[in-house]
N, C-alpha and C positions, 0 to 999 in steps of 0.2 A: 504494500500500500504506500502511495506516495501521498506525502503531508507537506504543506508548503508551512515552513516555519518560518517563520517572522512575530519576533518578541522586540521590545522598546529599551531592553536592555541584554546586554552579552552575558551569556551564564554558564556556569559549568557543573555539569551532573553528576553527582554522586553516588556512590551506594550509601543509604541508610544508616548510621551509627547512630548507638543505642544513646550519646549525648547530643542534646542539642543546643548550639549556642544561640545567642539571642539576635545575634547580624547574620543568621541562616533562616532561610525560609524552609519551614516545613509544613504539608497538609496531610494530614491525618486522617482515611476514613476507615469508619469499623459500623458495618450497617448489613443487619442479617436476614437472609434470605435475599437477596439480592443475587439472580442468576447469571449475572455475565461476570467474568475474566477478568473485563481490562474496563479501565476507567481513560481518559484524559481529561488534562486541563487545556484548555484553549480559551481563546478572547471572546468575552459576552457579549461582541456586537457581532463577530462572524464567526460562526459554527467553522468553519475550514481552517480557520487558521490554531493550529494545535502549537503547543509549546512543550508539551511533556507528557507522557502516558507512564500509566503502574500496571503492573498485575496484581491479580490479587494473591493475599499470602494468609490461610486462615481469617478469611472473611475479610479481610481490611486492604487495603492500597494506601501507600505511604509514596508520597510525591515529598523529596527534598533537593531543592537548589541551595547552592553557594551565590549569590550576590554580586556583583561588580560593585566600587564604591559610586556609578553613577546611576545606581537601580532608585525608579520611582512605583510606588505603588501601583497594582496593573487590576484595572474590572474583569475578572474571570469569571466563567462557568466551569460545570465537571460534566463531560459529557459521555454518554454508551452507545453502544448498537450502534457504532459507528462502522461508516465504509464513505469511499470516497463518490459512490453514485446516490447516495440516502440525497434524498431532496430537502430533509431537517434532521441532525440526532437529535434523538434523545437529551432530555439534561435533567439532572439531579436538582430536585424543588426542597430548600430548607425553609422553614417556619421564622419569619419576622421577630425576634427576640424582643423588640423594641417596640413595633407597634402591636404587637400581641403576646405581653408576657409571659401566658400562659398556657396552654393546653385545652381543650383543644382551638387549632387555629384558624383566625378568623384571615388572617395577610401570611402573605409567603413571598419567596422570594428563588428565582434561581442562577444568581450569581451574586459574589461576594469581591471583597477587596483585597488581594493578594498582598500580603504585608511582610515583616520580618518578621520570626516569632513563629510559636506553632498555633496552626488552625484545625479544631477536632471538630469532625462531623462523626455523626452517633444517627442511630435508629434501626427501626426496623420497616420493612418496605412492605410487609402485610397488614401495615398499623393504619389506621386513617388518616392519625397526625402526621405532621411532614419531620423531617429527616431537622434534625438539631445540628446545631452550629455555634461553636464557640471562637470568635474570630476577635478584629482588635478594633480602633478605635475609628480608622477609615469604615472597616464595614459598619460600626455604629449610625456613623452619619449617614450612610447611603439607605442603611434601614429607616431611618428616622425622618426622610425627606425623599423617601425611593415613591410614595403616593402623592406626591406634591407637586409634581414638574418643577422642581428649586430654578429660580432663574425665569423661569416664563413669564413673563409680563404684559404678551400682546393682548390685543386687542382692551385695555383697561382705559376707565375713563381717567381723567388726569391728573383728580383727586388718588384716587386708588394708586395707578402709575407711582407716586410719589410716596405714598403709603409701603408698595410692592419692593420695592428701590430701598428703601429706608431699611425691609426688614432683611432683605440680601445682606446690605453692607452688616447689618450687626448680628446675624449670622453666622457669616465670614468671618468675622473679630472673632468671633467666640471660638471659633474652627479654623484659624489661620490656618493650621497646619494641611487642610485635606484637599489633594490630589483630585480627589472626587467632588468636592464643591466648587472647582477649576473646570473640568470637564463640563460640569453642568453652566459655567457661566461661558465656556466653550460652544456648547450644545444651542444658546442663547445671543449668542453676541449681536448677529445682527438689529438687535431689538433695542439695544443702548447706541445711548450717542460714544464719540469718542472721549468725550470729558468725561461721561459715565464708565468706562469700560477702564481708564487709565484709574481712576480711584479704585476701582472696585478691587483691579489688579493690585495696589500700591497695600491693600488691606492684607495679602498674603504674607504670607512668612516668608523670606527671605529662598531659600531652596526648592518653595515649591516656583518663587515667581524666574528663579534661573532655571527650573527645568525644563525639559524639551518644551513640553505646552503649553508654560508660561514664556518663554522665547517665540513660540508660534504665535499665540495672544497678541506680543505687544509686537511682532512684525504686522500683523493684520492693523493693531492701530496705528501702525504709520503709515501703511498704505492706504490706509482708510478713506475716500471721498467724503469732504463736507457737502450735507445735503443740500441739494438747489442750482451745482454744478452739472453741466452736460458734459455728459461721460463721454472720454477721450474714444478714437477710433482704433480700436484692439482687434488683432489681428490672431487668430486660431488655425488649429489644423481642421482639414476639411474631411470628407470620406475620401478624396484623392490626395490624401497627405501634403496640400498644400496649404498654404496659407492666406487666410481670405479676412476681410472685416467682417465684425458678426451684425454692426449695425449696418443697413441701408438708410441713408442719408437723404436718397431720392427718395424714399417711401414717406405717405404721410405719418404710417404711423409704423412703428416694429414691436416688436414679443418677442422678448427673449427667457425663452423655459427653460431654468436648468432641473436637471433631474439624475437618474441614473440608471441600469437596466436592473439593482435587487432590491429597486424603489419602487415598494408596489401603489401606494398611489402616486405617484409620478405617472407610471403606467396605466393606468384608470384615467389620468387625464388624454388620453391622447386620442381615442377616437371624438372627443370633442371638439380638439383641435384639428382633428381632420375634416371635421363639420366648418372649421373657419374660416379655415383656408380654403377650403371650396367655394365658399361663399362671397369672401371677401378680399379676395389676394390678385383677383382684378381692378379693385375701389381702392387701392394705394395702401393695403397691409402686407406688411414682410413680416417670416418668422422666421428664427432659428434657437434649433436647439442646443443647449450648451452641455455636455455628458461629462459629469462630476466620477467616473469610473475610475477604479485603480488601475483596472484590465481594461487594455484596448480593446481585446480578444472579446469581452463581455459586453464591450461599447457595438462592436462589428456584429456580433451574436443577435444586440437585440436588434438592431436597426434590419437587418435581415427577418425577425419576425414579426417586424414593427410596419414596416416600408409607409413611411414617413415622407411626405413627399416636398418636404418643406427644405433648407439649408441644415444640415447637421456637424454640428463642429465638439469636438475633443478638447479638453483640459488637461494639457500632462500637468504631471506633480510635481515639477519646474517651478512651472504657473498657478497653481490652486492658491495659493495663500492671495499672493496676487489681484487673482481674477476675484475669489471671493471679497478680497475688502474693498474692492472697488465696486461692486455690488453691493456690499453689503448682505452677504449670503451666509446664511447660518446651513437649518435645517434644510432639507428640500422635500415636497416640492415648491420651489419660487417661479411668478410668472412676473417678467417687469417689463411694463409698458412705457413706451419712450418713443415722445414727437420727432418729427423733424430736424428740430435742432438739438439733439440727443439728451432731452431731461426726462428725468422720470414724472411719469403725470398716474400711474396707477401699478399697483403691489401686490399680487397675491402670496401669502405664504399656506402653504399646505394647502390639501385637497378637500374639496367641499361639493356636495348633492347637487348644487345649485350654481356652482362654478360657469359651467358651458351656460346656463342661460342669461346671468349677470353681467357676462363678457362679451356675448353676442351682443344683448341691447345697448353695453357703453361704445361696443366698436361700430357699429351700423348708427349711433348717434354721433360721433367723434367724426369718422369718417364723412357725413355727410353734413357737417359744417363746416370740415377745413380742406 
């Protein structure tokens, strides 16, 4: 079986010794009746990318790493009934500590914050209750703010907005230290200004705002566009591997979608946009789409069962910081609509029921006043 490994720190594996220091990462499971072999860890946003597997040895799997001195806490899952054609593994679901102290559980969880120190999972898998977990003070927080969307602020009124904002930053004070209230203000960026985003950042402790994500953070607020600027004429790769601008300047109006092929509403958006463009792409609308993909291969894959009949352009990983702060692009899917003279006059973030008909009536009004 081939596993594409990719971790956020260099590490080197061990065999098991019966001491554990406290600058070693170790995960501990002992969980009965549970019928498979082999367990792995991997990253809780993409099931394929594995970083370590166990066997089991008398019920349990013991995953221990050594650390490099530039390791940052990492969001994992533990995954089963793995193979490299599964369309989703399996993952082991443990019982929210924090927001349901008790038994039986009402919130769960199925990933944790890989830390220094050892993490015990315990249970039994014929039981109702979910599988127990004793981890450290990252996964504390992610329990305790894992029902919350931490950082989400849109769509609030401006009262609240400033309210939302308020309770971020004293949050963050109280938690300097977590990796994972970084990510989630990551997860969020596009939603603050850059006066907001440069505080929010300065709240962190010192190590987390030099690690990689705080290094990506505050490239993204330099590059960042102040709003009410027309965005400069940026130039991407094509389906012919050439390089084209993603705005039309002659057009009255452009749409520019970014998305990705294992974004599935991204993917929901598009036969509506295939309804637009038929519609409208003789009355002065350009689109193009901008493919936020790690794989090009994935990018090529869906556009082949997409057939998209619009411009379709590629973001290497050169460019994403880049391209996103000039956007302004957080989550996706984003749809940003931009005049003639290249400003933004309307926003979509994320996918909505109502999306294709809200867009149709502004663009058949837009279009036929200017």
């Amino acid at each position: 079986m081939k596993y594409k490994l990719i971790f956020c720190i260099a590490i080197f594996l061990s065999a098991c010794s019966s001491s554990v220091k406290e600058n070693e990462i170790t995960v501990k499971v002992a969980i009965k009746n549970f019928p498979y072999n082999k367990l792995y860890l991997g990253d809780a946003y993409k099931f394929r990318v594995l970083f370590d597997s166990a066997l089991r040895k008398n019920d349990s799997f013991v995953f221990h790493i050594i650390p490099t001195a530039s390791f940052e806490p990492q969001f994992v899952s533990l995954y089963y009934d793995y193979s490299d054609d599964n369309e989703r593994a399996k993952v082991l679901t443990f019982r929210n500590y924090i927001l349901s102290p008790t038994v039986p559980t009402k919130y769960f969880a199925t990933a944790f914050m890989l830390e220094k120190g050892v993490t015990k999972i315990t249970g039994d898998v014929t039981s109702s209750n979910k599988l127990e977990i004793q981890a450290h003070r990252e996964t504390d927080v992610y329990f305790e703010k894992a029902m919350t969307e931490f950082g989400y602020i849109d769509r609030l009124t401006p009262d609240n907005r400033s309210k939302a904002i308020k309770h971020v930053k004293s949050y963050i004070r109280d938690h300097s230290f977590s990796f994972y209230l970084l990510q989630c203000i990551r997860n969020n960026w596009d939603l603050y200004s850059k006066a907001e985003l440069k505080e929010i950042l300065s709240l962190f402790d010192e190590p987390v705002q030099k690690s990689a994500l705080g290094k990506h953070i505050a490239l993204y607020i330099a590059e960042r566009q102040d709003p009410g600027l027309p965005f400069p004429d940026i130039q991407l790769l094509t389906t012919a591997a050439k390089r084209q601008s993603i705005i039309n300047f002659n057009s009255k109006l452009n749409i520019l979608v970014f998305w990705a092929s294992w974004c599935g509403p991204c993917r929901k958006e598009i036969p509506g946009f295939k309804k637009i463009d038929s519609t409208f792409k003789n009355a002065g609308l350009h689109i193009s789409s901008l493919s936020t993909d790690d794989l090009k291969e994935a990018w090529t894959k869906a556009l082949i069962e997409e057939k998209m009949p619009w411009q379709q352009f590629y973001i290497d990983s050169s460019e994403a910081v880049k391209i996103k702060a000039r956007f302004s692009i957080g989550s996706i899917p984003v749809v940003i609509f931009i005049d003639k003279n290249g400003k933004e006059i309307r926003r979509n973030i994320g996918y909505h029921e109502d999306t294709y008909k809200n867009d149709s009536t502004f663009i058949g009004q837009y279009l036929l006043s200017h």
